[in-house]
N, C-alpha and C positions, 0 to 999 in steps of 0.2 A: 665771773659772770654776774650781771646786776638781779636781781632780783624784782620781779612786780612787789610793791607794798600791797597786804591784803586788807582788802575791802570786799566790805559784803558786794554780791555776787561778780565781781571781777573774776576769778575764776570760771566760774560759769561762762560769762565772757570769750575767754581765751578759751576754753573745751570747746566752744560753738565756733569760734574762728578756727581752729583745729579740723572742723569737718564740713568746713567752708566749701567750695569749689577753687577758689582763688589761691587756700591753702594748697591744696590738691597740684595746681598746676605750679605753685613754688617748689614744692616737692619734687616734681617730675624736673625740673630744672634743675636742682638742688641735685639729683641725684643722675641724671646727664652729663652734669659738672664735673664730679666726681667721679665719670665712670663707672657707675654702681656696683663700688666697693666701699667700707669701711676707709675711713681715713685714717684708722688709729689700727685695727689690724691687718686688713685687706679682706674680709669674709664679702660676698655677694650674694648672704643671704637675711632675713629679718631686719631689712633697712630699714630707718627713721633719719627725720631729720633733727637736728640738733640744733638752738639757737646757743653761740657763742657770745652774745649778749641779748640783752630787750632793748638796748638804748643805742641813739646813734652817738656821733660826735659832740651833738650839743647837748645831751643828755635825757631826749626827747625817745619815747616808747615807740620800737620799732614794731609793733603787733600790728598787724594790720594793714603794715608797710611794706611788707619784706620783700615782695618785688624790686621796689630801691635798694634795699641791702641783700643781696644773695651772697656776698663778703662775710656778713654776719652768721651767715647757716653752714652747717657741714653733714656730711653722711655718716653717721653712725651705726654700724649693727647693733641689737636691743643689747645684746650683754656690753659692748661699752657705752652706751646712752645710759646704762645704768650705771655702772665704774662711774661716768664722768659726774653725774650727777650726786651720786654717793660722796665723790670726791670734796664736790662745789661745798654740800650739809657740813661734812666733815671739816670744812676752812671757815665754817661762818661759826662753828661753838667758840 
């Protein structure tokens, strides 16, 4: 998974698109898709969405985009959004 470079208030940023409206409804999509289950254990409960990248093909930042890409999101329950995440830190030392 690519990583955003940080930059002062880029973060911020992405929290606020996070509780967009727009996010909102990639979400309900996102998790339609999916069936609202876990794609990694099946639970159907404490759903999040997951980006499997931030970049598309060209290497351009999908934030903001991700209507275009729903390919790049998946359903995860919060204990594996955190696994996966955990996982991602743990490959970049």
């Amino acid at each position: 998974m690519a990583r955003l470079q940080h930059r002062p208030g880029r973060r911020s940023n992405y929290l606020r698109q996070l509780q967009s409206a727009e996010w909102q409804q990639v979400c309900r999509r996102v998790r339609l898709r999916d069936g609202h289950r876990c794609r990694l254990c099946g639970k159907s409960y404490t759903l999040e969405v997951h980006h499997l990248t931030y970049r598309d093909e060209q290497g351009r930042s999908i934030v903001g985009r991700e209507q275009e890409h729903l390919d790049k999101l998946v359903t995860l329950c919060a204990e594996c959004h955190r696994k996966e995440h955990r996982k991602w830190q743990n490959n970049r030392k």
